[in-house]
C-alpha positions as CSV (number, residue, x, y, z in Angstrom):
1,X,0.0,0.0,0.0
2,X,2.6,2.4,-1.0
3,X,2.1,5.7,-1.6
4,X,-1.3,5.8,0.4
5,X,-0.6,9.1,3.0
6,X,-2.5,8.6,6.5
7,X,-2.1,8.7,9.7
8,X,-1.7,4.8,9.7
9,X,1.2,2.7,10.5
10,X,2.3,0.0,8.0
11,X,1.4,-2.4,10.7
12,X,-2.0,-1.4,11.2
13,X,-2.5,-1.3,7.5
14,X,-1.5,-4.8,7.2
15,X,-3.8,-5.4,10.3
16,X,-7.0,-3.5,8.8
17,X,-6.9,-5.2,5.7
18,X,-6.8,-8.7,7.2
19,X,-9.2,-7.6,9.7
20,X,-11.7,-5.6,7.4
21,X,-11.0,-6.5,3.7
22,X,-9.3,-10.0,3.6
23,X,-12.6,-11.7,5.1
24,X,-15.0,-9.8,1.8
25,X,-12.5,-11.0,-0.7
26,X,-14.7,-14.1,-1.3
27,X,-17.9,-12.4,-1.3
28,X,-16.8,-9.4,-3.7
29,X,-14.8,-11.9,-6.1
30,X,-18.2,-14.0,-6.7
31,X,-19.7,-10.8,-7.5
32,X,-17.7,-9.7,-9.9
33,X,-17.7,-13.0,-11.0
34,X,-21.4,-13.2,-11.5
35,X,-21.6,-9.5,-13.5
36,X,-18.2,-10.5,-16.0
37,X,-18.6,-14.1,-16.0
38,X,-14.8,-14.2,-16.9
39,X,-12.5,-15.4,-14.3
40,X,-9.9,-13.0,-15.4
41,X,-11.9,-9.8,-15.6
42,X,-13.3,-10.7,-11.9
43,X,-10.2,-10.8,-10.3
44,X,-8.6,-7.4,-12.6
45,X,-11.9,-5.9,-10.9
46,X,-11.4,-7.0,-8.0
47,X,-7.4,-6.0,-7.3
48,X,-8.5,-2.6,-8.8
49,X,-11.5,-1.9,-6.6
50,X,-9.6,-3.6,-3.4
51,X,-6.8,-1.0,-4.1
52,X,-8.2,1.6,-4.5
53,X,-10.8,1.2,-2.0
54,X,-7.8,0.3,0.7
55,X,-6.0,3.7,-0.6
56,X,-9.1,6.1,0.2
57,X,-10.6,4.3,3.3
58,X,-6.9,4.6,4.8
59,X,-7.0,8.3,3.9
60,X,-9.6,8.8,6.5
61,X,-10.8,7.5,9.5
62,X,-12.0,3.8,8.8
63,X,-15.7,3.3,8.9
64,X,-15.6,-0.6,9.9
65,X,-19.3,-0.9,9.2
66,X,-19.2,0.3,6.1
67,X,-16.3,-1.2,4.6
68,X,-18.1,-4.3,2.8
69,X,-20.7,-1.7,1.4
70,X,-17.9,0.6,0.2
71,X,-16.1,-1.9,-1.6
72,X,-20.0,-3.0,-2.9
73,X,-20.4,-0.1,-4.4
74,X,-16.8,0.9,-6.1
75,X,-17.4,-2.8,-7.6
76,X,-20.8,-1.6,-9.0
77,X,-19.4,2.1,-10.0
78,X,-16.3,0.7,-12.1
79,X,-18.8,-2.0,-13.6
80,X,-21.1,0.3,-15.0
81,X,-18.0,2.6,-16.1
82,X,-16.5,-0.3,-17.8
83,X,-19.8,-1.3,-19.8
């Protein structure tokens, strides 16, 4: 996650993802999954949307409710972008 300026330690980065994003990764790669039906555009959409998702929410202070929702909706934004 370089590059991503906050007030975060690399260590509690590593932490919040495994905490907050890791567990979704499933989840959000089925969906993506489900809208390409192409294994290899699902997980491009995926990395893409994790990243930057990870590199805003750790700009601010991390809404842990509403961290499967955000990455819900960047997945449907860069969908409907891409079509």
């Amino acid at each position: 996650m370089e590059g991503v300026k906050s007030s975060y330690t690399e260590e509690q980065k590593h932490r919040i993802f495994e905490s907050e994003f890791l567990p979704h990764i499933d989840v959000m790669y089925n969906f993506a999954y489900r809208i390409t039906y192409d294994e290899d555009s699902a997980k491009d959409l995926l990395q893409e949307t994790y990243y930057k998702a990870i590199k805003n929410i750790l700009k601010s202070k991390l809404d842990r409710k509403r961290v499967p929702l955000d990455l819900v909706e960047k997945i449907k934004t860069r969908i409907i972008k891409e079509s």
